[in-house]
KETOR-813257 format. One record per residue: residue number from 1; x, y, z of N, C-alpha, C in turn; residue in three letters; chain. Coordinates in Angstrom, 3 decimals. Example, Ala and Ser with C-alpha at 12.3 -4.5 7.8 and 13.67 -1.06 7.14 Angstrom:
<atoms>
1,13.190,-5.690,7.800,12.300,-4.500,7.800,13.200,-3.300,7.800,Ala,A
2,12.850,-2.250,7.080,13.670,-1.060,7.140,12.900,0.030,7.870,Ser,A
</atoms>
This chain:
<atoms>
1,47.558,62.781,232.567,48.698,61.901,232.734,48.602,61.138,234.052,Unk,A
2,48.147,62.177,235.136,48.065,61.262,236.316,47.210,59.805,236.373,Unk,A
3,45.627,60.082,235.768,44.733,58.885,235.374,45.763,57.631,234.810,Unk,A
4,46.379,58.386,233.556,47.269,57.040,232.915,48.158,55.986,233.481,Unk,A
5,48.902,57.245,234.505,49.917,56.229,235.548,49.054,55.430,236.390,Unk,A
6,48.162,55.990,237.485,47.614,55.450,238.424,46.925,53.719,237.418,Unk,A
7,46.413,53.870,236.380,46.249,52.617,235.613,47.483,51.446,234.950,Unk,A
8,48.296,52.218,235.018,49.767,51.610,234.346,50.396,50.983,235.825,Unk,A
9,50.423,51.273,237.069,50.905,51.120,238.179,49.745,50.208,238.477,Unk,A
10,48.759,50.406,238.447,47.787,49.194,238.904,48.252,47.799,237.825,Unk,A
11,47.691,48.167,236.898,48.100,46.926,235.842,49.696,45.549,236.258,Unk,A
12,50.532,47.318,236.653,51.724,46.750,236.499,52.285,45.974,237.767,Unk,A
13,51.394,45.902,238.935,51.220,45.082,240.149,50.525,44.044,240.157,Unk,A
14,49.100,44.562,239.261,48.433,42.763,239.347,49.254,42.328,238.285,Unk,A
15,50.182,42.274,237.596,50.788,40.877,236.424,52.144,40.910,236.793,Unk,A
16,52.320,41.191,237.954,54.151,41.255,238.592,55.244,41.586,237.250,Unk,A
17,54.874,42.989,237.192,55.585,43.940,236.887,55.427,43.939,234.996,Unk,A
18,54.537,43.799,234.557,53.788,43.455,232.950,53.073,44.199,232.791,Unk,A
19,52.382,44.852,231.548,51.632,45.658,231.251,51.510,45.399,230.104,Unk,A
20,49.920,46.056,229.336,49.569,45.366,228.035,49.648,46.834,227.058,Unk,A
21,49.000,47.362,226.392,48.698,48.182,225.927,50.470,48.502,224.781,Unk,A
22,50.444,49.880,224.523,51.837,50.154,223.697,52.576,49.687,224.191,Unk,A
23,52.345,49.459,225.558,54.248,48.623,226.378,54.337,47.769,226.915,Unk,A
24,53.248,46.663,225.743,53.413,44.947,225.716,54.608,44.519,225.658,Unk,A
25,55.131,43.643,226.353,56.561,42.908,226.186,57.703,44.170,226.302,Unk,A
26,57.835,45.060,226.682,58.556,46.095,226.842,58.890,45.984,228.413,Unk,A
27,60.573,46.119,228.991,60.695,46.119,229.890,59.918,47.632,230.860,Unk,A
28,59.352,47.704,231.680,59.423,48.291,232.769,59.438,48.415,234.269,Unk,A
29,59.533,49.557,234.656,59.900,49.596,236.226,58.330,50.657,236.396,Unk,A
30,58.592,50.641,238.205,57.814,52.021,238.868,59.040,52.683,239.312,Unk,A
31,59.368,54.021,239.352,60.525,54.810,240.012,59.425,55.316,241.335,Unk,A
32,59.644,55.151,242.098,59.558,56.209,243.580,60.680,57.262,243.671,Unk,A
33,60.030,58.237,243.627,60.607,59.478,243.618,59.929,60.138,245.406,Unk,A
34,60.498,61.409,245.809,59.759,62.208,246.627,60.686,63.674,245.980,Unk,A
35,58.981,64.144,246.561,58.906,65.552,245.674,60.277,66.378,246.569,Unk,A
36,60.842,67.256,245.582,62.122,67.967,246.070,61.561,69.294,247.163,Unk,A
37,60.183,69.467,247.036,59.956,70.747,247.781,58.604,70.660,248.627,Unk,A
38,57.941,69.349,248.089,56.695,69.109,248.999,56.650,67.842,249.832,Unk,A
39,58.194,66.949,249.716,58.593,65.658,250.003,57.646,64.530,249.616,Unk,A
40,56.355,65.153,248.969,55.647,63.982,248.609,56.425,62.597,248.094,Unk,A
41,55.354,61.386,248.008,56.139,60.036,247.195,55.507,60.320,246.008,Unk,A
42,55.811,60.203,244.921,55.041,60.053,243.730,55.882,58.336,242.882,Unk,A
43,55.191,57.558,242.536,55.400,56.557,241.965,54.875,56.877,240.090,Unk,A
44,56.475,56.613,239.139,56.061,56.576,238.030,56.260,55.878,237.135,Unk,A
45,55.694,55.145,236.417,55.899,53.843,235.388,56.687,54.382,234.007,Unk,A
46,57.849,53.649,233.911,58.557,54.243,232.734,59.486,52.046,232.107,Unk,A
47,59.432,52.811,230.764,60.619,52.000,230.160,62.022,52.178,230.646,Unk,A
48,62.759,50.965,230.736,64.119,51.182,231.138,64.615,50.485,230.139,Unk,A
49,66.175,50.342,229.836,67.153,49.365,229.095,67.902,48.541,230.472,Unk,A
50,68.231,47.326,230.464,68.840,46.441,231.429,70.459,46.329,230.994,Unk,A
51,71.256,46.605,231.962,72.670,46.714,231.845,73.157,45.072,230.922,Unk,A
52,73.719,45.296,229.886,73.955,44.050,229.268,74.892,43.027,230.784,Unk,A
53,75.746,43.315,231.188,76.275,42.667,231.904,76.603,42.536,233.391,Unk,A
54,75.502,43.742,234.007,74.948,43.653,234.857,73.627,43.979,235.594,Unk,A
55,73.106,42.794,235.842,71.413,42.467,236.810,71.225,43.441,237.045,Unk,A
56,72.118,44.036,237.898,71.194,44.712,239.040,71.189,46.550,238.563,Unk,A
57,71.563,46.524,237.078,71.486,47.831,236.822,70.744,48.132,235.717,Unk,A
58,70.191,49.158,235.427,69.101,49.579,234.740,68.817,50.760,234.217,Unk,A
59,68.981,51.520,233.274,68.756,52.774,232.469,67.681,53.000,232.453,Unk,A
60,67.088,54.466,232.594,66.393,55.085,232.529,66.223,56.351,231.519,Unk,A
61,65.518,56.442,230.943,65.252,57.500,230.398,64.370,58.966,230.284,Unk,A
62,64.651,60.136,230.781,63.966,61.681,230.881,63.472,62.078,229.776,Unk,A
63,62.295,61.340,229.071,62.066,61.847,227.243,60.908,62.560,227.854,Unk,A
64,60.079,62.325,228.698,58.724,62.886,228.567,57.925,63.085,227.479,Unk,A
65,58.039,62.093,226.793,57.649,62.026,225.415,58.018,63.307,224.467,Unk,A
66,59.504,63.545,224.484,59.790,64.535,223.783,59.415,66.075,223.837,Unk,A
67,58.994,66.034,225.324,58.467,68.016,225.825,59.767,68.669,225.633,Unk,A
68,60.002,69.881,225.662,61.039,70.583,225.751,61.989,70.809,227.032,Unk,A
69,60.874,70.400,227.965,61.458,70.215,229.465,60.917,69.244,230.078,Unk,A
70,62.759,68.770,231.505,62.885,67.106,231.287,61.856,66.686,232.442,Unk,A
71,61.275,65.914,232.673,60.013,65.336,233.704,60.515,65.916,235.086,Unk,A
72,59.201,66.074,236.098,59.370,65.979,237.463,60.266,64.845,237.693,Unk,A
73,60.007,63.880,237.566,61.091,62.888,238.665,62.264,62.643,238.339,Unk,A
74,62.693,63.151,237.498,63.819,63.510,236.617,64.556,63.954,237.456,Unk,A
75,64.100,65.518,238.201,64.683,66.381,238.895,64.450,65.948,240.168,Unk,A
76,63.547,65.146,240.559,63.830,64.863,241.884,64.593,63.515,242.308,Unk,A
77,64.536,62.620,241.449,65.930,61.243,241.573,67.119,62.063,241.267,Unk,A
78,67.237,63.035,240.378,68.910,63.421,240.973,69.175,63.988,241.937,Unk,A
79,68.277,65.272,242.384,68.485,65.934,243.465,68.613,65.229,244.649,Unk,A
80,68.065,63.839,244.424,68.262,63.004,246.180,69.260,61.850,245.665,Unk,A
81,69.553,61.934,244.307,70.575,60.968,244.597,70.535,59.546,244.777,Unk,A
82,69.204,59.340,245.080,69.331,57.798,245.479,67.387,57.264,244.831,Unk,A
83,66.478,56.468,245.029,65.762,56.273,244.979,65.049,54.867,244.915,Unk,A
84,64.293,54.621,244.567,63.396,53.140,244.937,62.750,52.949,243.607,Unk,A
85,63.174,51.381,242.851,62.414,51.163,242.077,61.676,49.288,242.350,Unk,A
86,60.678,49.665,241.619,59.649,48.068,241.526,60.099,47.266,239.429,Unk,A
87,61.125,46.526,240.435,60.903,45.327,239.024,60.141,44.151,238.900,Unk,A
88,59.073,43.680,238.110,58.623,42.492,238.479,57.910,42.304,239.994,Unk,A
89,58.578,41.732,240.727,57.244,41.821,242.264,58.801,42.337,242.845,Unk,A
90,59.561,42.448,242.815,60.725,43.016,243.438,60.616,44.433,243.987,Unk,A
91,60.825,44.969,245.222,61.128,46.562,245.367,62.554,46.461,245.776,Unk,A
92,63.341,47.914,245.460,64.848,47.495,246.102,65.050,49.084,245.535,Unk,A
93,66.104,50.126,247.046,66.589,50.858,246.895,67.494,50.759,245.706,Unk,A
94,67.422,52.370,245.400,68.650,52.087,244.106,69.728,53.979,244.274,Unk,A
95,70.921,53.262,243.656,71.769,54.557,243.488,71.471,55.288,242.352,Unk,A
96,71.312,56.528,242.270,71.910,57.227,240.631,72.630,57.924,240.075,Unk,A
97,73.290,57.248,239.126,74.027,58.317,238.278,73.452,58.583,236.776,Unk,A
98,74.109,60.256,236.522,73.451,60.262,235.165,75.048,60.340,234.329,Unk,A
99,74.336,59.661,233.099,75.225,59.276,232.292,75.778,60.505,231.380,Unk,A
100,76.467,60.932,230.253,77.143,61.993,229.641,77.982,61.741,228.818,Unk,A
101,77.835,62.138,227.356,78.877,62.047,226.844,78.479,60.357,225.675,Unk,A
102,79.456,60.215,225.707,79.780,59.120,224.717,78.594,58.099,225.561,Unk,A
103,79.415,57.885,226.750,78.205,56.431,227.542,76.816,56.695,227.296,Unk,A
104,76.454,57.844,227.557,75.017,58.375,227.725,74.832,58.507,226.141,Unk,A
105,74.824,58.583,224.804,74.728,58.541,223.499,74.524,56.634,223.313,Unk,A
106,75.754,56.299,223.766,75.772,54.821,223.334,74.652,54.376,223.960,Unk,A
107,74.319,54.491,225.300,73.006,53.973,225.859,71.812,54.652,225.306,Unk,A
108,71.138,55.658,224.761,70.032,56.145,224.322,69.990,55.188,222.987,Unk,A
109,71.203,55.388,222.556,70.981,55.024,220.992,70.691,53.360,221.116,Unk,A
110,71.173,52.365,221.933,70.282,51.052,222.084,68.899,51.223,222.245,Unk,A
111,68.956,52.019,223.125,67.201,52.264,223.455,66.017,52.492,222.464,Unk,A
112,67.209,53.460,221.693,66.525,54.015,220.529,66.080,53.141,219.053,Unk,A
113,67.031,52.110,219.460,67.234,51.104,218.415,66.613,49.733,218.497,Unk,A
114,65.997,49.647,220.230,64.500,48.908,220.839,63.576,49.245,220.810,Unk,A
115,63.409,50.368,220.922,62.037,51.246,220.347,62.146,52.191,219.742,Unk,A
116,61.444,52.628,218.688,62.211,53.859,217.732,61.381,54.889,218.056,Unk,A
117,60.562,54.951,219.398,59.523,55.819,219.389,60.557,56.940,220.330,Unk,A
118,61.396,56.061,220.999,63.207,57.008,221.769,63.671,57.751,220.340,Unk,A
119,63.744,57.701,219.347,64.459,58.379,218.152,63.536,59.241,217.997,Unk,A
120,62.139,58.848,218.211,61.361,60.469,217.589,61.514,61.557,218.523,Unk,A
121,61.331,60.645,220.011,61.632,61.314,221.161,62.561,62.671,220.861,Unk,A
122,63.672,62.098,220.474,65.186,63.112,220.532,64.622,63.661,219.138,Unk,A
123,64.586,63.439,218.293,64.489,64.594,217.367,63.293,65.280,217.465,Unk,A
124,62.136,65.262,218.439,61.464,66.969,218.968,62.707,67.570,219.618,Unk,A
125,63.143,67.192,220.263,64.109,67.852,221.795,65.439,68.324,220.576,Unk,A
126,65.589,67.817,219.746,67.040,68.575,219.091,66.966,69.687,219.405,Unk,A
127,68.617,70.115,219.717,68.566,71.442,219.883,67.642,72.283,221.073,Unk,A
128,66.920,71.584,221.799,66.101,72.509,223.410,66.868,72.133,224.237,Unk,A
129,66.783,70.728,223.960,67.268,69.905,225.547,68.037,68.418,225.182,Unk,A
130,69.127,68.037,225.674,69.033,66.293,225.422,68.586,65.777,226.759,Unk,A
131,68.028,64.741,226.062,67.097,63.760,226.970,68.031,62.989,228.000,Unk,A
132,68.054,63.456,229.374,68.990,62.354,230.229,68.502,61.040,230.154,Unk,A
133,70.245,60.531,230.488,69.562,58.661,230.719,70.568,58.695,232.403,Unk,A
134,69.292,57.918,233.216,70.349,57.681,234.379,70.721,56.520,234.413,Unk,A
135,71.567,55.832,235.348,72.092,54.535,235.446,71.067,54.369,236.871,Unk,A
136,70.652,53.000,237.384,69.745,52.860,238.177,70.813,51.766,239.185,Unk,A
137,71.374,51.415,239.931,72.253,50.548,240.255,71.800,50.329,241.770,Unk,A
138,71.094,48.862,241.586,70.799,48.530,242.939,71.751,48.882,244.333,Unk,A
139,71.883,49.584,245.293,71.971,49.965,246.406,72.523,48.850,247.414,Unk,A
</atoms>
């Protein structure tokens, strides 16, 4: 997985913030995370959904392609609460909250309904885990 990112993060700098492969024309970001116990930075390339009616906010999603348990940076953007993402050639601190409930359903299920590979996602995880979505809200 590490090989994959370090190529997805390259890609996704030389074409200001684009990538070809399964996640042609698909929005994404890089999240900067730091590790909760080794403070490392780790940078990771994921799909987001864009707030219908506001810019500067951005959903995220914890599928890990449907593992039973939710990603490293998962646990370390909440535990700090705050974090750094790359849109396009843009970098810009960001706040987080995670979503719950009705909001957090209504937002997966768009996601899910932009790419349906989010629906297979959740039905491995039925019943282990639900997949968080955070809100990403520029800072």
């Amino acid at each position: 997985m590490s090989d994959w990112n370090t190529k997805t993060v390259e890609e996704f700098r030389a074409n200001e913030g684009r990538v070809g492969g399964n996640f042609e024309g698909a929005p994404m970001t890089l999240l900067h995370t730091r590790g909760r116990t080794s403070g490392r930075e780790y940078v990771t390339p994921t799909m987001y959904l864009p707030d219908e009616t506001e810019p500067d906010t951005i959903y995220v999603f914890a599928t890990k392609r449907g593992a039973p348990t939710n990603p490293d940076w998962y646990r370390n953007l909440t535990a700090a609460g705050d974090g750094t993402v790359e849109r396009g050639t843009e970098t810009y601190q960001v706040s987080v909250r995670e979503l719950t409930g009705a909001e957090r359903d209504r937002i997966y299920a768009e996601q899910a309904r932009r790419y349906p590979g989010f629906a297979e996602y959740e039905r491995r995880t039925a019943g282990v885990r639900t997949i968080p979505v955070l809100e990403l809200k520029r800072a």
